[in-house]
TORVODO-849965 format. One line per field, with one value per residue: residue number from 0; x, y, z of N, C-alpha, C in turn; chain. Coordinates in steps of 0.02 Angstrom, whole numbers, plus 50000, padded with zeros to 5 digits. Atoms other than C-alpha are relative to their C-alpha. Layout:
N
seq = NUM,...
n_x = X,...
n_y = Y,...
n_z = Z,...
ca_x = X,...
ca_y = Y,...
ca_z = Z,...
c_x = X,...
c_y = Y,...
c_z = Z,...
mol = A,...
END
This chain:
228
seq = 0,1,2,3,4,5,6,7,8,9,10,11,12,13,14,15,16,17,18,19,20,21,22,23,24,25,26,27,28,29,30,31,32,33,34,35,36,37,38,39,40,41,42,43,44,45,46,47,48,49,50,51,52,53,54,55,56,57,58,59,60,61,62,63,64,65,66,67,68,69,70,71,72,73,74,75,76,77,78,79,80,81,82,83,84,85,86,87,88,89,90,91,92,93,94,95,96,97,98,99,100,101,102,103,104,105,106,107,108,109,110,111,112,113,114,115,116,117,118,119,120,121,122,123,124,125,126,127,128,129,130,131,132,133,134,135,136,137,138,139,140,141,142,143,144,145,146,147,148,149,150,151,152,153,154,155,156,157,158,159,160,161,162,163,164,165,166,167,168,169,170,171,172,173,174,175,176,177,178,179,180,181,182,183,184,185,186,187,188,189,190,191,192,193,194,195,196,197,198,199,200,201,202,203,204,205,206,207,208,209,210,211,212,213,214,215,216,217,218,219,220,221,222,223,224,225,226,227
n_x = 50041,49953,49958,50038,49999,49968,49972,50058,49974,49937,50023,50040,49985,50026,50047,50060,50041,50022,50060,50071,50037,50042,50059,50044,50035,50034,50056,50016,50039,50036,50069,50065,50042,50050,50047,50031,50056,50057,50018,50037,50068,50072,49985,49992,50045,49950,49970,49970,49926,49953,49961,49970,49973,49941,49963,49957,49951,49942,49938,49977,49931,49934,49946,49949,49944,49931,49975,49942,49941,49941,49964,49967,49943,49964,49966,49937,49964,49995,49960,50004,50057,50057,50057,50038,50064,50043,50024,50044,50066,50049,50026,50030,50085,50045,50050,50070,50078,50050,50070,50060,50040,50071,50050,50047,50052,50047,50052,50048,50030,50028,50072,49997,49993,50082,50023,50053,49980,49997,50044,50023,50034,49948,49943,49969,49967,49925,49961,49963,49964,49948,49973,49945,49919,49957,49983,49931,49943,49970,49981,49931,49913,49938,49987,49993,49960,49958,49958,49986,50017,50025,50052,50054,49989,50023,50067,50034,49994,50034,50069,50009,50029,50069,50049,49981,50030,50078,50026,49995,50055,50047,50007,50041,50076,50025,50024,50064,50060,50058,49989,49993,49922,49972,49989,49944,49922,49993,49978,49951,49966,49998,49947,49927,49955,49961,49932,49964,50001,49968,49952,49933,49957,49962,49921,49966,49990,49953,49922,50012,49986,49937,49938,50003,49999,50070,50052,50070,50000,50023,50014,49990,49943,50042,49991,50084,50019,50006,50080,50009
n_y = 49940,49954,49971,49962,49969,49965,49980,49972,49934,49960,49964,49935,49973,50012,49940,50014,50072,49965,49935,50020,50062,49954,49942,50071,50016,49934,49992,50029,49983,49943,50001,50033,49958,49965,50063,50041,49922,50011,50058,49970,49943,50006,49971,50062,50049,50022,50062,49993,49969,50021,50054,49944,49974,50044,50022,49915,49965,50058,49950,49937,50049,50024,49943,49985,50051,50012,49946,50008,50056,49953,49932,50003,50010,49942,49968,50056,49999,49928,49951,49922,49989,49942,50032,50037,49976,50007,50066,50023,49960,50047,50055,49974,49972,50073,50037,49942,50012,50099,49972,49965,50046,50029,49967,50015,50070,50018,49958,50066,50029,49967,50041,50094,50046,49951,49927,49980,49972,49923,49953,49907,49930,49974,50021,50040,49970,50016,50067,50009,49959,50024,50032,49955,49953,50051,50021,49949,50004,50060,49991,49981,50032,50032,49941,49957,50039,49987,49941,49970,49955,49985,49945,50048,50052,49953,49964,50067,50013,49943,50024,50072,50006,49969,50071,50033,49976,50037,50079,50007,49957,50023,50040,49940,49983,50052,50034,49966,50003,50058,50046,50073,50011,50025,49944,49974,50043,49966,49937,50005,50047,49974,49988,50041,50032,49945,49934,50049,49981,49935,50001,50021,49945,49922,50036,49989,49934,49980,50044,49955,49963,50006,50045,50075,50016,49965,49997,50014,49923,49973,49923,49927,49967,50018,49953,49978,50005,49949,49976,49943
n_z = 50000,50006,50083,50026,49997,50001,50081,49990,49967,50056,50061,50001,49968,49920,49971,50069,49996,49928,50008,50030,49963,49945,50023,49989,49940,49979,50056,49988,49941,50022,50044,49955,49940,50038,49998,49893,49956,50025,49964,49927,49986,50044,50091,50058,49949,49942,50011,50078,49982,49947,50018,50031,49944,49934,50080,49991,49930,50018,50048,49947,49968,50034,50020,49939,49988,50065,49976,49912,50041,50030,49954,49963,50043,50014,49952,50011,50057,50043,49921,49994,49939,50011,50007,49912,49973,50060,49971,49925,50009,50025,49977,49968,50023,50042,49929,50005,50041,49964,49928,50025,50047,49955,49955,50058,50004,49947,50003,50048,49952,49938,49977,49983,49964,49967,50032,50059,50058,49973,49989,50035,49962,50007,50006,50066,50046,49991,50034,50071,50022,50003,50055,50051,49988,49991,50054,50029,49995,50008,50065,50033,49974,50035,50052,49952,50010,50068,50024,49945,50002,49936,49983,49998,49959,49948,49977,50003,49930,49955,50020,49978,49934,49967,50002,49944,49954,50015,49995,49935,49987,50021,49933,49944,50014,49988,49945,49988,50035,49976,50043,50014,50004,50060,50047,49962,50032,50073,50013,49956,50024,50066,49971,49990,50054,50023,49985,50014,50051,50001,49962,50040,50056,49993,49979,50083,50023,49934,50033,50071,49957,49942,50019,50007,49937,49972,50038,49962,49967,50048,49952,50042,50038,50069,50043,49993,50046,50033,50022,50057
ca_x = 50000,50139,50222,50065,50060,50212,50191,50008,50094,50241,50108,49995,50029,49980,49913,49807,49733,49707,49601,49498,49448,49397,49302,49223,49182,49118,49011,48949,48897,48832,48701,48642,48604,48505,48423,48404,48307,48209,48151,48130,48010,47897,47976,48002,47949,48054,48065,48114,48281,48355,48421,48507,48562,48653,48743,48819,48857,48958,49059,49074,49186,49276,49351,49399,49493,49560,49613,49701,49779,49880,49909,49998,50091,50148,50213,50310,50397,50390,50543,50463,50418,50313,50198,50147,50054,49956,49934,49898,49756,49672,49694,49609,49444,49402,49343,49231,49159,49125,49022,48928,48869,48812,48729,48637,48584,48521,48407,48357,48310,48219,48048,48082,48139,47953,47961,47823,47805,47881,47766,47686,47711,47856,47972,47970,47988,48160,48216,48173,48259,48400,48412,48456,48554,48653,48630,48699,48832,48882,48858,48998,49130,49229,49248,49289,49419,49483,49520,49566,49468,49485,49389,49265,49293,49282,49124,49051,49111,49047,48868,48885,48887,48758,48664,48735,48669,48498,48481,48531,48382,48269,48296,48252,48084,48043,48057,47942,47813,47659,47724,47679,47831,47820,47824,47946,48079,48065,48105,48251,48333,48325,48407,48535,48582,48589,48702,48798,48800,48846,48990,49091,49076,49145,49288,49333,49321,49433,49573,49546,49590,49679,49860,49874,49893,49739,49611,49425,49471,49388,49401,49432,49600,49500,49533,49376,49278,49289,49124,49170
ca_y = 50000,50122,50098,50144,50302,50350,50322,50404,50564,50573,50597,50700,50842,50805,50962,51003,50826,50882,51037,50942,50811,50949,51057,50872,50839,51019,50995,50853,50907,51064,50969,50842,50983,51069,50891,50851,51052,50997,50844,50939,51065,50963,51013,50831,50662,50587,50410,50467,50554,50436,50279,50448,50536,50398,50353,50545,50544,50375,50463,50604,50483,50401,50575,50619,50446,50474,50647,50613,50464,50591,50716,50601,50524,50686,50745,50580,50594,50775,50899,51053,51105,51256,51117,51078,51210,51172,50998,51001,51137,51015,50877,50987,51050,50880,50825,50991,50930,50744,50841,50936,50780,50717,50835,50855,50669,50682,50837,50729,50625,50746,50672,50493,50525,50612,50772,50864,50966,51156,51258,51417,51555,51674,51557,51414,51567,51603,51427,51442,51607,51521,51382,51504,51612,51427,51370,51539,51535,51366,51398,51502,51431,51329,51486,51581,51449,51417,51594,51607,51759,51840,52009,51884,51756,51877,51957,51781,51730,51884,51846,51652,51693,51803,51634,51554,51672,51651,51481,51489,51640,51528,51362,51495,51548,51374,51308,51445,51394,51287,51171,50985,50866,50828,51010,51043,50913,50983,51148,51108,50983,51084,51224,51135,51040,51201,51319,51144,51161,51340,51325,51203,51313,51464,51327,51306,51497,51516,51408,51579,51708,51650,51566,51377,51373,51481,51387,51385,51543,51656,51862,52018,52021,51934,52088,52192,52179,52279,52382,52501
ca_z = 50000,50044,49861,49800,49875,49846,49640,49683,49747,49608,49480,49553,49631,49846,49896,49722,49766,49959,49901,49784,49901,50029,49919,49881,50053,50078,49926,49992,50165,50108,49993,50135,50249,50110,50088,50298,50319,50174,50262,50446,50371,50259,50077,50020,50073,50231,50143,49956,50028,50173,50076,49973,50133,50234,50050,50069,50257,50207,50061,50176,50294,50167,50096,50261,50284,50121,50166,50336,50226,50099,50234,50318,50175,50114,50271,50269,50110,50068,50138,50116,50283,50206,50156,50356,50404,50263,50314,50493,50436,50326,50461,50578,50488,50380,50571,50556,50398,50453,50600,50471,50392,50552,50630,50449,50462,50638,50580,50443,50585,50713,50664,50683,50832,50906,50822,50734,50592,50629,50709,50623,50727,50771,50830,50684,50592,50678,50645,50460,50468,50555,50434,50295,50381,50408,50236,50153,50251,50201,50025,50010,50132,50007,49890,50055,50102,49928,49895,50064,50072,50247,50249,50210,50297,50450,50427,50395,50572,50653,50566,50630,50794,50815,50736,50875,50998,50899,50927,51110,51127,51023,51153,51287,51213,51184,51350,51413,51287,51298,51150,51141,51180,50997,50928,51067,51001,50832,50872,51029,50931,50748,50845,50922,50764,50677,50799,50791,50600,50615,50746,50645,50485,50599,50638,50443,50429,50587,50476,50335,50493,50630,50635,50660,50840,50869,50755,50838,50937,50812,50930,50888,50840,50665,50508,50508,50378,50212,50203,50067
c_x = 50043,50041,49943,49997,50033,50001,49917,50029,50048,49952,49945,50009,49939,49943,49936,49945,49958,49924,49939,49944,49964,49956,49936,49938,49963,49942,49928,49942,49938,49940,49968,49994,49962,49953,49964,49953,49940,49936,49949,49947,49941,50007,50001,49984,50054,50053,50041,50078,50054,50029,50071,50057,50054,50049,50055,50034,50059,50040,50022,50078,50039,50028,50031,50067,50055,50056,50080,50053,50075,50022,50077,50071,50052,50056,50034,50046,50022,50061,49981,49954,49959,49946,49951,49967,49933,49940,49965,49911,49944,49999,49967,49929,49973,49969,49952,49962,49968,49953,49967,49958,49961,49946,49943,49948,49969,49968,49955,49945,49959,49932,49994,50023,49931,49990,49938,49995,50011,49954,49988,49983,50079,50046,50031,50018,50064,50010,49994,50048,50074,50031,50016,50051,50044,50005,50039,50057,50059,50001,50033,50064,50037,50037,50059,50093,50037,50039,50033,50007,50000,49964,49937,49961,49958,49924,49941,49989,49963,49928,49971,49998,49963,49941,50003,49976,49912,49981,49979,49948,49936,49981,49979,49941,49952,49982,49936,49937,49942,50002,49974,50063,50022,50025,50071,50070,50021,50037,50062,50057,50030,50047,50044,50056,50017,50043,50066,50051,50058,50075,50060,50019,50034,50053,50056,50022,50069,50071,50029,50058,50027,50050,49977,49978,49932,49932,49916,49998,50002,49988,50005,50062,50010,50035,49931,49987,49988,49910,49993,49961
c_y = 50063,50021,50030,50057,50029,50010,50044,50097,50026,50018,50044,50034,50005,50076,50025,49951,50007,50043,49972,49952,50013,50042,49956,49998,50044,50016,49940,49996,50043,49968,49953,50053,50043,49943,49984,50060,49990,49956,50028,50037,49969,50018,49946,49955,49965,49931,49995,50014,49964,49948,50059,50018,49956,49979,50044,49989,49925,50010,50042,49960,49970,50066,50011,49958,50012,50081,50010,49929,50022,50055,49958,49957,50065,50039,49945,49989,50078,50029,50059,50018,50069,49957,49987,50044,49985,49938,49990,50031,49957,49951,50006,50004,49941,49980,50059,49969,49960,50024,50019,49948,49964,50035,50015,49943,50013,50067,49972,49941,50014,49967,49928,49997,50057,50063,49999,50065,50070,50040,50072,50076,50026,49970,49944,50040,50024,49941,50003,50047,49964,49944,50009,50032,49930,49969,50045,49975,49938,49982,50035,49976,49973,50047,50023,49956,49983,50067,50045,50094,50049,50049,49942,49949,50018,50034,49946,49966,50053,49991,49909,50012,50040,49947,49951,50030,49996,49924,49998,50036,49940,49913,50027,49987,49936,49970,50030,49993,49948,49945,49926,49977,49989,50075,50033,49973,50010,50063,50002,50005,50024,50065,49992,49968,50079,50040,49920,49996,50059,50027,49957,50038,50060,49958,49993,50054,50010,49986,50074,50059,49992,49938,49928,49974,50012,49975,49986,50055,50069,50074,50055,50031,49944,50081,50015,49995,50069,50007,50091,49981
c_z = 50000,49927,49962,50003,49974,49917,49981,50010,49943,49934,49987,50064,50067,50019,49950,50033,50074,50003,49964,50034,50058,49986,49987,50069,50018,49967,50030,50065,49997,49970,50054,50045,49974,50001,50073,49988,49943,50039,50096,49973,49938,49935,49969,50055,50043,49937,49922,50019,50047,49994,49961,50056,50030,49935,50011,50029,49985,49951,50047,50045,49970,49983,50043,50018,49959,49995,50037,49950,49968,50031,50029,49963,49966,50069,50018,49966,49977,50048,49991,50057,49979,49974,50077,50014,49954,50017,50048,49993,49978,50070,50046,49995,49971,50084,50003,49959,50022,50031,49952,49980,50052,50036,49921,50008,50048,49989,49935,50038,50062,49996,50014,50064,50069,49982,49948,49957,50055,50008,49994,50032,50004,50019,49973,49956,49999,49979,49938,49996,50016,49955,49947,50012,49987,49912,49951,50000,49996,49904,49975,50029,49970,49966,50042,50021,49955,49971,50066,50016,50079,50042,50003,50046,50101,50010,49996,50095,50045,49990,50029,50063,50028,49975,50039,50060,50002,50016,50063,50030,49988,50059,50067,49996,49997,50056,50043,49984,50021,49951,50042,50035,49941,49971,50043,49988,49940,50010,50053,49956,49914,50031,50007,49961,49955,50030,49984,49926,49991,50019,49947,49936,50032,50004,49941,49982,50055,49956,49932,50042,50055,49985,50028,50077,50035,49962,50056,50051,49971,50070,49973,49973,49902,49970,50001,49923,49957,49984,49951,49937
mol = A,A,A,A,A,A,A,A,A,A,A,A,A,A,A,A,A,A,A,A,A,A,A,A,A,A,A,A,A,A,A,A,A,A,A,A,A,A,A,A,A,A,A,A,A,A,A,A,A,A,A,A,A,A,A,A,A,A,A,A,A,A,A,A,A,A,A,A,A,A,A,A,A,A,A,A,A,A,A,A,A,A,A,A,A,A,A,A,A,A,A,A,A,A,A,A,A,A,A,A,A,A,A,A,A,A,A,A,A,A,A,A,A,A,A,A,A,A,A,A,A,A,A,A,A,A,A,A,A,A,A,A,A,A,A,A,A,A,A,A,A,A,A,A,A,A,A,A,A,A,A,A,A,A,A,A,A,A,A,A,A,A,A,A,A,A,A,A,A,A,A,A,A,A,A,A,A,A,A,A,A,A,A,A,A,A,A,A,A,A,A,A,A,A,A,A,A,A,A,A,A,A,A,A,A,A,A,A,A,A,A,A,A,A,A,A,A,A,A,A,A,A,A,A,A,A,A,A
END
């Protein structure tokens, strides 16, 4: 297996191969968590999508394997230590995506496990709002990342955690409420998987704006964002 690699690596360039297999996985996540919020709010039918879904979150884990595989062959064979920060970065965030893919499935899964459909009043309407804000911001992160954009990057993070503070408001208001336990597990649990959601994309973005040592400690010494 090792000679393989190594005639795997001499003919295509490691890092190239790295990026594609993460923009992959990112592509990947990104579309089952458009597919799971379909599913939580009643847009498509549960049983058409979840032989589909678990197919994904099982690609999803192999890229990663295969990821952490050539990270770690490259940083075995390669001498250019300006390749390593590079490396550890990827071998850092691919465990972000994997999470995205699960916390996707298990909102794919909120009604199976006693939830009921989102309830029509002002605070299912936060949750859809929060499930766009969360889907946006996950439909540009690879770009954001790829062009390692960091004005960007930054004002993305600053917008993710005030969706993170929404969530944490919105579990509040809920418990207060006179919900069901079914309408109440829908809207906890949809929450939860989304700031969940949310938190690991600020962790990818974190890899855009802060150094290596500091990734997931996203503060204010971030670049402010250009608003010219």
């Amino acid at each position: 297996m090792l000679k393989e690699l190594f005639n795997l690596f001499r003919v295509h360039d490691a890092l190239t191969r790295m990026k594609r297999d993460f923009s992959e996985m990112l592509a990947l996540s990104y579309g089952l968590t458009i597919d799971a919020g379909s599913i939580l709010f009643d847009e498509v039918s549960e049983g058409h999508h979840r032989t589909e879904l678990r197919e994904r979150d099982v690609q999803i884990n192999k890229v990663e394997r295969e990821i952490r595989k050539q990270v770690i062959t490259h940083l075995t064979i390669n001498k250019d230590p300006s390749d390593v920060p590079y490396c550890l970065l990827l071998m850092s965030i691919v465990k972000d995506v994997e999470r995205l893919g699960d916390y996707a499935k298990n909102i794919s899964e909120i009604r199976d496990e006693g939830g009921a459909p989102i309830v029509d009043d002002t605070n299912g309407t936060e949750l859809r709002n929060i499930r766009a804000a969360t889907e946006t911001t996950f439909g540009v992160v690879s770009e954001v990342f790829a062009t390692a954009d960091s004005k960007r990057a930054a004002t993305l993070i600053r917008e993710g955690r005030m969706v993170n503070r929404r969530c944490d408001e919105l579990v509040s208001k809920v418990a207060r409420s006179t919900y069901d336990a079914a309408a109440t597990t829908s809207m906890v649990l949809g929450a939860r998987y989304y700031k969940r959601i949310d938190s690991h994309l600020l962790n990818i973005l974190s890899g855009v704006v802060m150094p290596l040592h500091k990734l997931d400690y996203y503060d204010d010494t971030m670049p402010k964002a250009d608003n010219s």
